[in-house]
CHARMM-style PDB file with segment names, atoms N, HN, CA, C and O in Angstrom:
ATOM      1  N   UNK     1     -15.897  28.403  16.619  1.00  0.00      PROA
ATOM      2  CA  UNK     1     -14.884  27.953  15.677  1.00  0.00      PROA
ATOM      3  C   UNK     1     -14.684  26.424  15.767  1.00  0.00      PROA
ATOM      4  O   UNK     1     -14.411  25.789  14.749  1.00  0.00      PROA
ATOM      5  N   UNK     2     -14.784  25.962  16.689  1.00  0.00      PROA
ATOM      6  HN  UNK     2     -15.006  26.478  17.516  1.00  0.00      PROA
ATOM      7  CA  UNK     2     -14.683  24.679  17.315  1.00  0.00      PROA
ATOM      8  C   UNK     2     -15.911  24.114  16.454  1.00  0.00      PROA
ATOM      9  O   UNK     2     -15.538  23.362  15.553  1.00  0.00      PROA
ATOM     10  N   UNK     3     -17.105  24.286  16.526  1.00  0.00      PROA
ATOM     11  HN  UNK     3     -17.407  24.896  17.258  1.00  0.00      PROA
ATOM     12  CA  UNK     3     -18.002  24.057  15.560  1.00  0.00      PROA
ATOM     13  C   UNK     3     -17.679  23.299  13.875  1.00  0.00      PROA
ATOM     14  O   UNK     3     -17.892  22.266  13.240  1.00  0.00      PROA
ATOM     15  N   UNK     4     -17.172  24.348  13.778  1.00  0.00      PROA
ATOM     16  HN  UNK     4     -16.999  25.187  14.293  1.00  0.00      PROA
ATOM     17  CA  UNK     4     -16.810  24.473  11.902  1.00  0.00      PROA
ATOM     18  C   UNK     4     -15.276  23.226  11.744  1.00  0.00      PROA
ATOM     19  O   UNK     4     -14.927  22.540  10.783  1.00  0.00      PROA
ATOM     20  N   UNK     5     -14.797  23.341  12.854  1.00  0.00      PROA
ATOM     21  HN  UNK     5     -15.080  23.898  13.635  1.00  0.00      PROA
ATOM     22  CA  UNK     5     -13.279  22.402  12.686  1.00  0.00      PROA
ATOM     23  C   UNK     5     -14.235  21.006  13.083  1.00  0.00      PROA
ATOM     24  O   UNK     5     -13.917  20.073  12.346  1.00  0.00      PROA
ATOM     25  N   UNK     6     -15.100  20.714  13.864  1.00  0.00      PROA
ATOM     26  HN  UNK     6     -15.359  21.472  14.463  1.00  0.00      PROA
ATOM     27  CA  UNK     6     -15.489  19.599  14.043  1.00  0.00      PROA
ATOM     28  C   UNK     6     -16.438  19.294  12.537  1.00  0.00      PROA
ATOM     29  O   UNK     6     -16.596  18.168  12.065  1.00  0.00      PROA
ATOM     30  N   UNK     7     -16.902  20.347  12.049  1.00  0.00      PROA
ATOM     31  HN  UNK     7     -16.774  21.261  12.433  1.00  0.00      PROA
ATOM     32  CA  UNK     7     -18.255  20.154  11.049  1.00  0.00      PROA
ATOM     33  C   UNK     7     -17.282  19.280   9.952  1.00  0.00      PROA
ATOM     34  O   UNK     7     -17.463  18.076   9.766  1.00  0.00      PROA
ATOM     35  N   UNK     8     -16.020  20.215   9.122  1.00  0.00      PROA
ATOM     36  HN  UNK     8     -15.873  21.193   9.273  1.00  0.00      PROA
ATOM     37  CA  UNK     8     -15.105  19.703   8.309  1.00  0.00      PROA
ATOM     38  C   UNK     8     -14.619  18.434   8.614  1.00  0.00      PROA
ATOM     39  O   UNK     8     -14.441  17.744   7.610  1.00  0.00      PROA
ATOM     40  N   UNK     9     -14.332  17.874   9.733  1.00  0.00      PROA
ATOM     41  HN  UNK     9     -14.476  18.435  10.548  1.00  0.00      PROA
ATOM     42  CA  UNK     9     -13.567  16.842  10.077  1.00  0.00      PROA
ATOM     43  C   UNK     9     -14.637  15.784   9.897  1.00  0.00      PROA
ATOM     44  O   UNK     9     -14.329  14.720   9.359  1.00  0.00      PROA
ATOM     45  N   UNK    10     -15.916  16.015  10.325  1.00  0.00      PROA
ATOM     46  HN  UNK    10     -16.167  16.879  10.762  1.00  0.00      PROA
ATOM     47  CA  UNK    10     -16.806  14.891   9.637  1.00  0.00      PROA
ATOM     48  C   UNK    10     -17.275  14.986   8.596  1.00  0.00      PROA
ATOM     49  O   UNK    10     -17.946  13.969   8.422  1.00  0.00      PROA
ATOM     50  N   UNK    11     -17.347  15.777   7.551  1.00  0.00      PROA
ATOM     51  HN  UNK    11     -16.803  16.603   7.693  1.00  0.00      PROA
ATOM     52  CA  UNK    11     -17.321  15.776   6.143  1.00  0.00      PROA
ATOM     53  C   UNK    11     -16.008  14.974   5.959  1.00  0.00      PROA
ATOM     54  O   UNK    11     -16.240  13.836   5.550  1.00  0.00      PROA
ATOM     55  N   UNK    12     -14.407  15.306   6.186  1.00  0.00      PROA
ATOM     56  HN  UNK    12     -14.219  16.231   6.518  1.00  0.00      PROA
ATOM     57  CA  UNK    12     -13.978  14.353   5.511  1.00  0.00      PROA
ATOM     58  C   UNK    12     -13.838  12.976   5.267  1.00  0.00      PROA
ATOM     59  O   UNK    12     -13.581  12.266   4.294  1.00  0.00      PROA
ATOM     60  N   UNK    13     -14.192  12.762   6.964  1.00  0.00      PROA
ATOM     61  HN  UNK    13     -14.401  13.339   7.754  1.00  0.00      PROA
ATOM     62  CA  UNK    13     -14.653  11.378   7.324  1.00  0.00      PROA
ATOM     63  C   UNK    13     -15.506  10.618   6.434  1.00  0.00      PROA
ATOM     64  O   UNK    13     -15.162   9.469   6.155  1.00  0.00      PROA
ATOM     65  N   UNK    14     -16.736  11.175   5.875  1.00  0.00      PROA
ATOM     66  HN  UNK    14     -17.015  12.108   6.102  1.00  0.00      PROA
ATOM     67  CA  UNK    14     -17.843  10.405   5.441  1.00  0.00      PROA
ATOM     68  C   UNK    14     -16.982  10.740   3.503  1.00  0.00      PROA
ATOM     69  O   UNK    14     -17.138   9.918   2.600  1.00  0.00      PROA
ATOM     70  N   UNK    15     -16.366  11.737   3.361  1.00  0.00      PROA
ATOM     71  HN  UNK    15     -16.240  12.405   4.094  1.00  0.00      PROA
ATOM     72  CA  UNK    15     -16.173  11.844   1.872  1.00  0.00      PROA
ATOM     73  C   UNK    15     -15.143  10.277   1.900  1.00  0.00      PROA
ATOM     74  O   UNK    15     -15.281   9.379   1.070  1.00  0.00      PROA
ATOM     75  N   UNK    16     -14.168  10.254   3.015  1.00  0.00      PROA
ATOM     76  HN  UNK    16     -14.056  10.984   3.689  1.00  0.00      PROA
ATOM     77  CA  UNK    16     -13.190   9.343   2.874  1.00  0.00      PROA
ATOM     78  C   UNK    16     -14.082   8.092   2.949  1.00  0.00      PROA
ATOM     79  O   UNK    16     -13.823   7.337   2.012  1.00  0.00      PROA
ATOM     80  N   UNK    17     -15.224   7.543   3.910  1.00  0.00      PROA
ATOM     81  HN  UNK    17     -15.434   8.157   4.671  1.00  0.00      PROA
ATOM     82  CA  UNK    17     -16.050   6.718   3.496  1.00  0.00      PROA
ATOM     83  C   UNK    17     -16.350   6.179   2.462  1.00  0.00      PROA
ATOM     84  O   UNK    17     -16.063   5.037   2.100  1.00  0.00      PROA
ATOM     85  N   UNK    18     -17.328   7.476   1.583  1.00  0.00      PROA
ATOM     86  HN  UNK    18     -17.561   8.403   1.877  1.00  0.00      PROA
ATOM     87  CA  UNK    18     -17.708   7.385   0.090  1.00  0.00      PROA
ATOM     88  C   UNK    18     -16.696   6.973  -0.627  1.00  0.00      PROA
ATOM     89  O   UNK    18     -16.634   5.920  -1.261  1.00  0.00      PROA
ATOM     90  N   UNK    19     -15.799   7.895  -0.523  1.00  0.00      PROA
ATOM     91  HN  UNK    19     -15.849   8.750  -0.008  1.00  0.00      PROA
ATOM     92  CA  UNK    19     -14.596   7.115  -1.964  1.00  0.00      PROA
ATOM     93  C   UNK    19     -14.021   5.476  -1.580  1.00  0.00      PROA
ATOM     94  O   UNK    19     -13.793   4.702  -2.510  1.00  0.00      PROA
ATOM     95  N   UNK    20     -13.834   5.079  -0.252  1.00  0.00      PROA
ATOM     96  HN  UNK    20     -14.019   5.708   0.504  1.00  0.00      PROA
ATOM     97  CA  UNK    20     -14.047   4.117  -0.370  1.00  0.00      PROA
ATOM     98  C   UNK    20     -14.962   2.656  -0.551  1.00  0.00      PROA
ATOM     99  O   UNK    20     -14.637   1.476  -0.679  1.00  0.00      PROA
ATOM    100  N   UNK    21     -16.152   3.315  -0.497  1.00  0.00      PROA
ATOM    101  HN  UNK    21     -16.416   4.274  -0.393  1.00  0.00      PROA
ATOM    102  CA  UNK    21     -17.270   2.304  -0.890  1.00  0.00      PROA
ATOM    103  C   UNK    21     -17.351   2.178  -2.536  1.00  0.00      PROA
ATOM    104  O   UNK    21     -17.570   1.204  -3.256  1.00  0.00      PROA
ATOM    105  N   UNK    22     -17.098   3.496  -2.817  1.00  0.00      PROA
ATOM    106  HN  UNK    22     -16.920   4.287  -2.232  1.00  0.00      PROA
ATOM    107  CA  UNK    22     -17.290   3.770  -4.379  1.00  0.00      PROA
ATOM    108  C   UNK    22     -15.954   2.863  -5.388  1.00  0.00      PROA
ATOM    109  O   UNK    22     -16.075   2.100  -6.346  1.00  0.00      PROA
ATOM    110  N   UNK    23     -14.653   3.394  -4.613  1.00  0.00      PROA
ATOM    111  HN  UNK    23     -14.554   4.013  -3.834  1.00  0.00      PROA
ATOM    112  CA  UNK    23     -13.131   2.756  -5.497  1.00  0.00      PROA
ATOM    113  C   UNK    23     -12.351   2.006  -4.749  1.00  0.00      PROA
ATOM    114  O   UNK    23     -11.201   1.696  -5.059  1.00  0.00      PROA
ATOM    115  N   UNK    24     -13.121   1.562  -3.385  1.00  0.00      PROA
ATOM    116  HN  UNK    24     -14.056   1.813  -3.133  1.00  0.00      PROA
ATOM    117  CA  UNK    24     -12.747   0.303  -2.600  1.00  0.00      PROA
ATOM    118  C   UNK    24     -11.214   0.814  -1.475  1.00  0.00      PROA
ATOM    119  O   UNK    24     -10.615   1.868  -1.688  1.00  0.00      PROA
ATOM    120  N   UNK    25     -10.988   0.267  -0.834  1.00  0.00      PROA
ATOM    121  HN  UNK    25     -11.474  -0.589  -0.660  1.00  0.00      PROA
ATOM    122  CA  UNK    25      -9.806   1.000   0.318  1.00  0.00      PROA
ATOM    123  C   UNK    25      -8.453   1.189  -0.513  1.00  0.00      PROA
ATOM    124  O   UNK    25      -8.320   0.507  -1.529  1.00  0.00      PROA
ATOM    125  N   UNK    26      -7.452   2.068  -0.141  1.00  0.00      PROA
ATOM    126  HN  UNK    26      -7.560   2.622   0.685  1.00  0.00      PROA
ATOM    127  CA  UNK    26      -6.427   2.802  -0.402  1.00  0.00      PROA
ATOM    128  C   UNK    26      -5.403   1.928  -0.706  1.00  0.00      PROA
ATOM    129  O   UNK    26      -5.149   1.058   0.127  1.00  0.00      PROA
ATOM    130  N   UNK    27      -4.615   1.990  -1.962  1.00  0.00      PROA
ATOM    131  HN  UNK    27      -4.822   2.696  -2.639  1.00  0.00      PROA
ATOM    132  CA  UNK    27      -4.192   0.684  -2.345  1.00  0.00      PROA
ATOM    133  C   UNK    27      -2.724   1.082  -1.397  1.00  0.00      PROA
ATOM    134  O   UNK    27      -2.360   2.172  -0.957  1.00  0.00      PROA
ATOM    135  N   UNK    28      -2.030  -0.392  -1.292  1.00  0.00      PROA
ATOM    136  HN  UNK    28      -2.326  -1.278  -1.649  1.00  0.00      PROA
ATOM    137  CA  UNK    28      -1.037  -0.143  -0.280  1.00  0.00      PROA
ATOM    138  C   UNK    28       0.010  -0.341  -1.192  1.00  0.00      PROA
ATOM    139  O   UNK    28      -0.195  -0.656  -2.364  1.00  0.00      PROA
ATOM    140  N   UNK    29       1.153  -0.166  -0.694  1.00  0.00      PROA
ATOM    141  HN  UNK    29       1.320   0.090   0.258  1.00  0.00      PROA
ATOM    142  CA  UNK    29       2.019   0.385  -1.711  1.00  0.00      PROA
ATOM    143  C   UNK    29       2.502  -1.261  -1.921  1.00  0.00      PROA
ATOM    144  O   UNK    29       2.498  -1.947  -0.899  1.00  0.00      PROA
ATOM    145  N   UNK    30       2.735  -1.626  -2.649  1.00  0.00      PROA
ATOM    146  HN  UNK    30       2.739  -1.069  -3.479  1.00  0.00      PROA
ATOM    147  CA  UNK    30       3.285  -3.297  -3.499  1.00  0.00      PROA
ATOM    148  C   UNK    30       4.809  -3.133  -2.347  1.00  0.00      PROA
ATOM    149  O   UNK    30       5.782  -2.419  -2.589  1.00  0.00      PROA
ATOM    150  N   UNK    31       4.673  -3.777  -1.442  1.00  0.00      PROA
ATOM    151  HN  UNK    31       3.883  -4.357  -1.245  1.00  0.00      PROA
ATOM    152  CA  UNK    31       5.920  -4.529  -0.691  1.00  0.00      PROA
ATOM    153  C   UNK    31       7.088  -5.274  -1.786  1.00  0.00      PROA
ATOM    154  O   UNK    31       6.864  -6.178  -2.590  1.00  0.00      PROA
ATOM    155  N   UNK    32       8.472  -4.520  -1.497  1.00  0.00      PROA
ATOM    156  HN  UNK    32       8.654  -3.786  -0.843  1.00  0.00      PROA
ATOM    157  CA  UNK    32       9.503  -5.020  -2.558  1.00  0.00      PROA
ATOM    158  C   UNK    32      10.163  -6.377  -2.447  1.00  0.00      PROA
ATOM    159  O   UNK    32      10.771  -6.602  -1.400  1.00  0.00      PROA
ATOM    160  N   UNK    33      10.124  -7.407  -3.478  1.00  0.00      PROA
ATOM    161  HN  UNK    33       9.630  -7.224  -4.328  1.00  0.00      PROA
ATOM    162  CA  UNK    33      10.415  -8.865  -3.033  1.00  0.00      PROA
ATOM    163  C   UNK    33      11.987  -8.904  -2.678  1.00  0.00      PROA
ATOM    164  O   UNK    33      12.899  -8.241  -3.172  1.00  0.00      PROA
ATOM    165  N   UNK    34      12.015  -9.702  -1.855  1.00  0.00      PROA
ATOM    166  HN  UNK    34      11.275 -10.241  -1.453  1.00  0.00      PROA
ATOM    167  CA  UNK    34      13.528  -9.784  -1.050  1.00  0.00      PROA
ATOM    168  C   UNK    34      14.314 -10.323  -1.917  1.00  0.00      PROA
ATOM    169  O   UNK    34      13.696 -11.290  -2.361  1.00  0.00      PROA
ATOM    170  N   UNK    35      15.426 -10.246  -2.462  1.00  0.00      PROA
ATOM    171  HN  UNK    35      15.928  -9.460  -2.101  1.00  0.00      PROA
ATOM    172  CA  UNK    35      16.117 -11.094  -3.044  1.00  0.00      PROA
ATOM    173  C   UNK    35      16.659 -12.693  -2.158  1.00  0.00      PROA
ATOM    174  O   UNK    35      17.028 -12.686  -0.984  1.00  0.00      PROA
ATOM    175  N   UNK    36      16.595 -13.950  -3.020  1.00  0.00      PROA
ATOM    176  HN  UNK    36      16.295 -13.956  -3.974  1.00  0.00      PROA
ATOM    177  CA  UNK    36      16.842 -14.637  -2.690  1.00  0.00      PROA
ATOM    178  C   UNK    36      18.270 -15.371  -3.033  1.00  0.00      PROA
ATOM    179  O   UNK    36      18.574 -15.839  -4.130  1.00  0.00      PROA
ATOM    180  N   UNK    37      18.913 -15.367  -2.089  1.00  0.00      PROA
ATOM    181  HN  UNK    37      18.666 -14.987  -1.198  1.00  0.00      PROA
ATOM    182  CA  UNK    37      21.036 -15.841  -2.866  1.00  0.00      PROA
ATOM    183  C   UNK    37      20.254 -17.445  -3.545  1.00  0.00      PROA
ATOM    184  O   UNK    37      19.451 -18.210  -3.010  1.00  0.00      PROA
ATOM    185  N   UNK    38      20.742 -17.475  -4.557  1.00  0.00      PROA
ATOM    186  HN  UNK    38      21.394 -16.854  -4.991  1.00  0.00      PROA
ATOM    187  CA  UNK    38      21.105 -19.172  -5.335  1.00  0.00      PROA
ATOM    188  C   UNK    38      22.539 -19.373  -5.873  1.00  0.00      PROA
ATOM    189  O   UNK    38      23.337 -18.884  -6.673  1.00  0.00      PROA
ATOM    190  N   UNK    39      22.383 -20.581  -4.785  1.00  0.00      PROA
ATOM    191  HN  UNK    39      21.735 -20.978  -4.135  1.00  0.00      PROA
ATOM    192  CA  UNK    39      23.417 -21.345  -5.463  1.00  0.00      PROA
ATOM    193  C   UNK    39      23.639 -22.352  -6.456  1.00  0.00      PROA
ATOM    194  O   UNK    39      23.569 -23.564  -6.255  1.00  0.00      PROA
ATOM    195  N   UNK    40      23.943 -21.716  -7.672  1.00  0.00      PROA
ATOM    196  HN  UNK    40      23.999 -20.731  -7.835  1.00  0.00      PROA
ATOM    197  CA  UNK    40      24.076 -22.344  -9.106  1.00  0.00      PROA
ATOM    198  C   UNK    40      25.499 -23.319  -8.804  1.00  0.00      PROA
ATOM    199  O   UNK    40      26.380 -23.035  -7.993  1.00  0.00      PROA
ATOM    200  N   UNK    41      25.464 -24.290  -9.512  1.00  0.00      PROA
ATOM    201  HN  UNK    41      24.748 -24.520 -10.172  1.00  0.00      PROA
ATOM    202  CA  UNK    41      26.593 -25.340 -10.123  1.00  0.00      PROA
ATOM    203  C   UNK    41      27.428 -24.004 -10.680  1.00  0.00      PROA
ATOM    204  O   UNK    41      27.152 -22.888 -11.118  1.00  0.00      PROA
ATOM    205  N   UNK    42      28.609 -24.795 -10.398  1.00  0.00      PROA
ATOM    206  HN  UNK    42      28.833 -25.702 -10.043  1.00  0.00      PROA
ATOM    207  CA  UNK    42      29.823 -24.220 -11.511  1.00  0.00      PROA
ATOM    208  C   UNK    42      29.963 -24.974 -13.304  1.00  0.00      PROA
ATOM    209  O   UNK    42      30.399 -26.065 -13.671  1.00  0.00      PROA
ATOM    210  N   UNK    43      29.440 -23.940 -13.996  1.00  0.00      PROA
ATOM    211  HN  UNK    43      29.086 -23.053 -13.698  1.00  0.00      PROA
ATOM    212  CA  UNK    43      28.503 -24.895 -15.598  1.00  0.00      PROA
ATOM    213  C   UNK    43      30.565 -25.328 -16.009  1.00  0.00      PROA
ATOM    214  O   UNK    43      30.700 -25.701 -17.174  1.00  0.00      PROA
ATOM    215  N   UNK    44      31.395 -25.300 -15.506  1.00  0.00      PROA
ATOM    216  HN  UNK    44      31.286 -24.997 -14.560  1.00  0.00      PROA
ATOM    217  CA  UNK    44      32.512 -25.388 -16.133  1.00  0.00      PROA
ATOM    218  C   UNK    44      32.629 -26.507 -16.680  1.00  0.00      PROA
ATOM    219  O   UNK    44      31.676 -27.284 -16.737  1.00  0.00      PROA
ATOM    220  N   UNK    45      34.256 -26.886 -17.362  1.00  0.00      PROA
ATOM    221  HN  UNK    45      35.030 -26.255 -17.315  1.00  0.00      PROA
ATOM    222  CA  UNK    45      34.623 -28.372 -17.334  1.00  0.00      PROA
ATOM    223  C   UNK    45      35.152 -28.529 -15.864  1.00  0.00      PROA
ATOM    224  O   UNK    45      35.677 -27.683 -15.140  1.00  0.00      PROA
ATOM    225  N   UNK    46      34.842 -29.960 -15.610  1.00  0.00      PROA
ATOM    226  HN  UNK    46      34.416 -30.646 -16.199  1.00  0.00      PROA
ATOM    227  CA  UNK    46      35.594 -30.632 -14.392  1.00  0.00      PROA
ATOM    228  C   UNK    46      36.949 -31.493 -15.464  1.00  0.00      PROA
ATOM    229  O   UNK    46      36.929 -31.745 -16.669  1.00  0.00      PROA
ATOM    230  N   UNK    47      37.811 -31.711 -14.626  1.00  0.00      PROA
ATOM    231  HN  UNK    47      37.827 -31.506 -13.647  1.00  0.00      PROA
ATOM    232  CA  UNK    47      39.427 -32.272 -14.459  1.00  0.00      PROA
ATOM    233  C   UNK    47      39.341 -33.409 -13.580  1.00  0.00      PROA
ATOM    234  OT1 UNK    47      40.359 -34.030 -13.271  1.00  0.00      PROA
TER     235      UNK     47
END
């Protein structure tokens, strides 16, 4: 049994290979941009 669990595990290995030679490595998920505080002028009238 040990056989067949090792046989599968290198099939997926080499399938996970192939698809990446073929559609290039696993895209990573887009990192969310931090917000940055700005400090705007006050657009008012000045006194």
């Amino acid at each position: 049994m040990d056989y067949l669990e090792n046989l599968l595990e290198k099939l997926k290995e080499w399938a996970q290979k192939l698809i990446e030679i073929l559609l290039g490595p696993e895209a990573e998920p887009e990192a969310e941009p931090i917000p940055v505080p700005v400090n705007e002028p006050h657009r008012g009238r000045y006194r």
